[in-house]
C-alpha positions in Angstrom: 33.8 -4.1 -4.5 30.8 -5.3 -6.7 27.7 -6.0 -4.7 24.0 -6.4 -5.5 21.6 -4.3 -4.8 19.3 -5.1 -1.6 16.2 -7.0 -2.1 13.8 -4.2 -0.9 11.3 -3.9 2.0 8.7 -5.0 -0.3 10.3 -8.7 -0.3 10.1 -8.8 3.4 6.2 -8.1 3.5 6.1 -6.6 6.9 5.0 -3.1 7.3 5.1 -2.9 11.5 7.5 0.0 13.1 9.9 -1.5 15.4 11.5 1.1 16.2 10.1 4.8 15.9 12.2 8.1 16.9 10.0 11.1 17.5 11.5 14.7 17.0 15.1 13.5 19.1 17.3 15.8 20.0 21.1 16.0 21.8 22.5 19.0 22.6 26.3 19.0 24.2 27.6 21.7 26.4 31.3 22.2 24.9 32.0 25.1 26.9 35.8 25.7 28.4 36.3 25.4 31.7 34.4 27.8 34.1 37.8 29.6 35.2 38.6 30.3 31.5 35.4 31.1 30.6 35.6 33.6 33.5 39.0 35.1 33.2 38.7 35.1 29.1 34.9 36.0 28.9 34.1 33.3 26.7 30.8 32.5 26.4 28.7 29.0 27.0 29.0 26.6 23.3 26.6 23.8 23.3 26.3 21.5 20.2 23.5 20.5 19.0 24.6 17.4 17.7 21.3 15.8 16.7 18.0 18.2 15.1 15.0 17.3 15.4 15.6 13.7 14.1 12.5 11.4 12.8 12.5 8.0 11.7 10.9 4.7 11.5 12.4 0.9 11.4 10.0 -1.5 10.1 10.5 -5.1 11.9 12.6 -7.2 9.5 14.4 -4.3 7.7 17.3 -2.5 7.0 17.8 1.3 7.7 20.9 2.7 6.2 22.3 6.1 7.7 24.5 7.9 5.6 26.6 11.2 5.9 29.8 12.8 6.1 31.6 12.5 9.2 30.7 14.8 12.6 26.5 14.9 10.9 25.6 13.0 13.6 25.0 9.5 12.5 26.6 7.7 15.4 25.0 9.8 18.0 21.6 8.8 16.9 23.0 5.3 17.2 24.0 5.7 20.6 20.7 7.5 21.8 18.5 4.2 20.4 20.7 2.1 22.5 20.5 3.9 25.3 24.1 5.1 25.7 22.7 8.8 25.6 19.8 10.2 26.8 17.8 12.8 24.3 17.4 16.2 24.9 14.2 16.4 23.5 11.9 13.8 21.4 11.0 10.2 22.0 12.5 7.1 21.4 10.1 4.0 21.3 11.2 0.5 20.6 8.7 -2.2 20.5 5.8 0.0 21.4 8.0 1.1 24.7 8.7 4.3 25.2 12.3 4.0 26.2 14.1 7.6 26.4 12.5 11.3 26.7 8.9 12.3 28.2 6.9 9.6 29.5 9.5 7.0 29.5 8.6 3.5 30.8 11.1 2.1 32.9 10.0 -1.5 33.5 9.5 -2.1 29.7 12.3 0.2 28.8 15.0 -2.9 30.5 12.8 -5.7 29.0 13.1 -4.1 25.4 17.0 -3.1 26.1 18.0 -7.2 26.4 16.5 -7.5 22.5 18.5 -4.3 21.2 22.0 -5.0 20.9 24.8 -2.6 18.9 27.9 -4.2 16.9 30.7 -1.2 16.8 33.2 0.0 14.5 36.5 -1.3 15.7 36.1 -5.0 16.8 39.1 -5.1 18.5 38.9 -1.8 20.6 35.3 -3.5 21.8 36.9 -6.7 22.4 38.2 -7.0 25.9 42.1 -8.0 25.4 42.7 -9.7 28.2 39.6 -12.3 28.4 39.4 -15.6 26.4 36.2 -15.1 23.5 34.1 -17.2 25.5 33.6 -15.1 28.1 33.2 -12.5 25.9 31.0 -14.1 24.2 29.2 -15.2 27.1 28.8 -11.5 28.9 25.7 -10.3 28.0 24.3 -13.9 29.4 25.4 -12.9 32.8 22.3 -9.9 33.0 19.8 -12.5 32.5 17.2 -13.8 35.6 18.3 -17.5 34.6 21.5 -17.7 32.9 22.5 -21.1 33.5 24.7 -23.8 34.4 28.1 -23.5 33.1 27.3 -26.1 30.7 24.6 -24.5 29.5 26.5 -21.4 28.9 29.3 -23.4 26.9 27.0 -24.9 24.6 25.3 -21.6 24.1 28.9 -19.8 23.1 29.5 -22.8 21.0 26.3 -22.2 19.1 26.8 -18.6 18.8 30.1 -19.3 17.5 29.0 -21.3 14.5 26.5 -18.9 13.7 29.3 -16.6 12.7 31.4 -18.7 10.9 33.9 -19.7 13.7 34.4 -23.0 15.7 33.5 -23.7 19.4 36.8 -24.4 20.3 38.2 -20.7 19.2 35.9 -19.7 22.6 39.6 -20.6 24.4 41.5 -18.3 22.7 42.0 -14.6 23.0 41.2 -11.7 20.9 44.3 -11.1 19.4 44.5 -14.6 17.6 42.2 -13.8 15.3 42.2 -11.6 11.6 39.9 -8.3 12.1 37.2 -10.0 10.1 37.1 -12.8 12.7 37.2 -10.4 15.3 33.8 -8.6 13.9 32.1 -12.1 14.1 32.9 -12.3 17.3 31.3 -8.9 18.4 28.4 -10.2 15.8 28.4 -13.4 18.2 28.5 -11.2 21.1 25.1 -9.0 20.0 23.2 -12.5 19.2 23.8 -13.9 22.5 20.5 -12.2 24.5 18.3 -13.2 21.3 18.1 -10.0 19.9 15.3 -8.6 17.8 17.1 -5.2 16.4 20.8 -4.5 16.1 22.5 -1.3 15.6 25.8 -1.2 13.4 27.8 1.6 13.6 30.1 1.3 10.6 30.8 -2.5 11.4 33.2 -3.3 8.0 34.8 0.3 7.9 37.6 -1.3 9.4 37.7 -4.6 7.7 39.8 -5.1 4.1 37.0 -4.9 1.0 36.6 -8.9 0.9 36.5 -9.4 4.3 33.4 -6.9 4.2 31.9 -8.6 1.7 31.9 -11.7 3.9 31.0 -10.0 6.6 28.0 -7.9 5.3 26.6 -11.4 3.7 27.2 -13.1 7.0 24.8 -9.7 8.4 21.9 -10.8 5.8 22.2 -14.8 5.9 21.6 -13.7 10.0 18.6 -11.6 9.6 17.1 -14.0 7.2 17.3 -16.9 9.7 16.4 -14.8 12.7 14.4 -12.4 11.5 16.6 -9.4 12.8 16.5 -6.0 12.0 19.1 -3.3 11.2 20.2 0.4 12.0 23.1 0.2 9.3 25.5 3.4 10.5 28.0 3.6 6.8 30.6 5.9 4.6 30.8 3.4 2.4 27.3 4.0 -0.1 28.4 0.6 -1.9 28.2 -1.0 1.3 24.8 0.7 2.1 23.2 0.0 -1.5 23.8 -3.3 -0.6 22.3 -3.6 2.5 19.9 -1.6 3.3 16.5 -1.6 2.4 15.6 1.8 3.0 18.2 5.1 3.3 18.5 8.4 5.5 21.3 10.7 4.3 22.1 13.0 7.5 23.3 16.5 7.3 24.9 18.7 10.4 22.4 16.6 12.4 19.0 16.7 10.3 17.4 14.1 7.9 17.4 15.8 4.7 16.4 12.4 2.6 15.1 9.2 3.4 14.0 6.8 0.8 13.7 3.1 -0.4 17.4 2.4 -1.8 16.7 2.1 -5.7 14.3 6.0 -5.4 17.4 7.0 -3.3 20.4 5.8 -5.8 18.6 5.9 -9.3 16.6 9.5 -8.6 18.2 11.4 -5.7 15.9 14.5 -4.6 18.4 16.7 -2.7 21.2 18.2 -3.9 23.3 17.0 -0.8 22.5 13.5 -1.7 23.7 14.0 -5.3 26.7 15.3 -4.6 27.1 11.9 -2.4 26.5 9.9 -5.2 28.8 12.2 -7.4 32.0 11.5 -5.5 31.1 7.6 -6.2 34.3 6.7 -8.4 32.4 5.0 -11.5 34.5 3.5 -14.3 31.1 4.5 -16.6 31.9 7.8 -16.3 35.5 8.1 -17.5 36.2 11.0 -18.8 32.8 12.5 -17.8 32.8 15.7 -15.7 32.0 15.3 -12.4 30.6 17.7 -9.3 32.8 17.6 -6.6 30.8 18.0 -3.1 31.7 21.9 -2.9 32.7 23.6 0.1 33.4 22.4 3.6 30.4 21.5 6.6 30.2 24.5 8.7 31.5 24.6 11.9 28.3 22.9 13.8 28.7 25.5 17.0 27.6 28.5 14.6 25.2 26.4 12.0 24.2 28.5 8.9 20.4 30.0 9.6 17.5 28.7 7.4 18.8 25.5 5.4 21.9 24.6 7.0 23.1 23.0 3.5 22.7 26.6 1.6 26.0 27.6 1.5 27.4 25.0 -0.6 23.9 24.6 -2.7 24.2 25.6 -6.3 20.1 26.0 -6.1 20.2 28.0 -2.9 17.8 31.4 -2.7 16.4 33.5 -0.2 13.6 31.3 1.3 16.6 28.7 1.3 18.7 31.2 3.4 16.3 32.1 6.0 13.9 29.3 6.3 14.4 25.8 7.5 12.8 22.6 5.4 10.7 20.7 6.4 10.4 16.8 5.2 7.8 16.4 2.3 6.5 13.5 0.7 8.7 13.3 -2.6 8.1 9.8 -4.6 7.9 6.6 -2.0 10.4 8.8 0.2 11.0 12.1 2.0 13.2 14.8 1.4 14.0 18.1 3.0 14.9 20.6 0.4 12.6 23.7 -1.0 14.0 23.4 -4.4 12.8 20.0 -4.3 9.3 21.3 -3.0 9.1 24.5 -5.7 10.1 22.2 -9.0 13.3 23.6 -9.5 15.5 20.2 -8.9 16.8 19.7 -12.3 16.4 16.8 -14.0 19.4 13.8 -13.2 20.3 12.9 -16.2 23.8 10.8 -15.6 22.6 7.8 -13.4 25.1 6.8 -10.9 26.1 2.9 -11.0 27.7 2.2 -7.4 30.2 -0.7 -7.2 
C-alpha cells in the first residue's frame, strides 16, 4: 500500500493541547487465586502495564502510537476514554481533569460526550442483533434533549452520508455489510455526540489493504471538515506515516520516542525505533542486509532493571543496565535512550522508504 506522507502539524497552525496525560500509570494485579496462592506459596504479580506515560494532543492533530504488541498502546487508549482508571498520573482533556488526583467530576461527563473511541474489530463492536440505526443512534440516547424520533432519523441519515453509506442502510443489520462498511458505521457511531477527539485503536487492522486506504482517507476528509482530532493506536507504520502528524513508539509500557513523523521516519533516535523501521519490507533495499528486531520483549511481570530495552540493544552499557532514561529533547522530538544523550547513536545512513 502506497500512501503519502501526512501534511504535518505545522499545516494545521494550531499549537493548543487538547488532550494532556501527566505521568499515567496502570498497574494489574495478575495474581492466582488466593487458595493457590496459599496452598502453592505463590506470591502476588501485578503488571504494570502502563510507566509513567506523558503526552500531549494538540487540537486538530494526529497522534500516532506505535509498538509491538502487549507495550501497552491500547491500555493508554482505554485510560483517555475512561474505560480504566490510572493508577497514578493525570489525564486532562479540554483543560478538565478527568482521571487521577483532583479529578473533576461535573466537567469530567461534559468532556466525556466530545471524546469518542472507534475499535479494532467493527463487527465484534457492532451489536448483531439491532438494525444500524439504532446503533447509530445510541449514543444520542445520553443526551438531556435527544429528540423526536424524527429528529433522530434525520440525524442517523446524516451521519450515514458522512461515511460514505446511504440513509436507507440504517434498516439493515450489521451483518449485511463488507468489514469496511462496518468500520463506517462504528466511524458514524463516534460522530454522532459531535465529537471533538476520537481515539482509534487499530481501526483498519482488520480491514483488506484498499479498504484501509479508503477508510484512513475517509478519517482525514472527516477531521478536515470537522476539525477532529486523533489518538491513532497502529502496527501497521505505513498506515501511521500516513496519518499521523506526530509519533510515540511505546516500549514494555514507556514512551521511548515521540516525534513529528518526517524526524521520526527519515532520522530515528532510538535504537528500538530503528529496528521498527528495519523490519519495513522496502523493495529499495533488495539485496541489502537488513537488522532484524533481535531478541524477544521480556516477560513484563519481571521487566529488565535500568533501560528496559537493554537486552536486545546492540549500544547497551552499564549506565544502560542500571539506570532508567529519561525523555530528552532530541531534534523537534523526544527520545528516551542514553546512547542517544552521550553521542554514541551512530549515524543512519540507509533511509527507510515506507510504502
Amino acid at each position: 500500500m502506497t500512501l503519502p506522507a501526512s501534511t504535518g502539524i505545522s499545516d494545521r497552525g494550531n499549537d493548543e493541547v487538547l488532550v494532556r496525560v501527566t505521568d499515567v500509570s496502570r498497574t494489574f494485579d495478575v495474581s492466582p487465586p488466593w487458595l493457590d496462592r496459599v496452598l502453592g506459596g505463590k506470591p502476588r504479580a501485578l503488571l504494570r502495564a502502563v510507566d509513567g506515560v506523558s503526552l500531549e494532543i494538540r487540537r486538530g492533530e494526529t497522534l500516532g502510537l506505535v509498538g509491538e504488541s502487549g507495550c501497552g498502546k491500547s491500555t493508554v487508549a482505554r485510560l483517555i476514554v475512561g474505560l480504566y482508571q490510572p493508577t497514578e498520573g493525570t489525564i486532562e482533556i479540554d483543560g478538565v481533569v478527568v482521571a487521577g488526583k483532583g479529578a473533576d467530576p461535573a466537567g469530567r461527563a461534559r468532556v466525556r460526550r466530545s471524546t469518542q473511541m472507534i475499535f479494532q474489530d467493527p463487527y465484534a463492536s457492532l451489536n448483531p442483533r439491532w438494525r444500524v440505526k439504532d446503533i447509530v443512534a445510541e449514543p444520542l440516547a445520553v443526551e438531556a434533549n435527544p429528540g423526536t424520533k424524527v429528529e433522530i432519523d434525520a440525524r442517523v441519515g446524516v451521519l450515514l452520508a458522512q461515511v460514505g453509506l446511504a440513509p436507507a442502510d440504517g434498516s439493515k443489520y450489521p451483518h449485511q455489510f463488507s468489514g469496511g462498511q462496518r468500520q463506517r458505521i462504528s466511524i458514524a457511531r463516534a460522530l454522532a455526540t459531535e465529537p471533538r477527539f476520537l481515539v482509534c485503536d487499530e481501526p483498519t487492522s482488520a480491514l483488506d489493504v484498499s479498504v484501509q486506504a479508503q477508510v484512513l482517507n475517509l478519517m482525514r476528509d472527516l477531521q478536515r471538515r470537522l476539525d477532529l482530532t486523533y489518538l491513532f493506536i497502529s502496527h501497521n507504520l505505513a498506515v501511521v506515516h500516513h496519518i499521523a502528524d506526530r509519533v510515540g513508539v511505546m516500549y514494555l509500557g514507556r514512551i521511548v520516542e515521540l516525534a513529528p513523523t518526517a524526524q521520526l521516519f527519515a532520522s530515528p533516535r532510538h535504537p528500538y525505533t530503528r529496528m521498527l523501521l528495519d523490519a519495513v519490507p522496502d523493495l529499495a533495499m533488495t539485496g541489502e542486509r537488513r537488522v532484524a528486531v533481535a531478541g524477544e520483549v521480556p516477560n513484563p511481570l519481571e521487566p529488565p532493571s535500568g533501560c528496559t530495552f537493554h537486552p536486545r540493544c546492540p549500544l547497551a552499557d552499564d549506565r544502560c543496565r542500571r539506570e532508567v532514561p529519561k525523555l530528552h529533547a532530541s531534534g523537534a522530538g523526544r527520545v528516551a535512550c542514553h546512547a542517544d544523550e552521550e553521542g554514541r547513536l551512530p549515524a543512519r545512513t540507509i533511509p527507510i522508504a515506507v510504502a
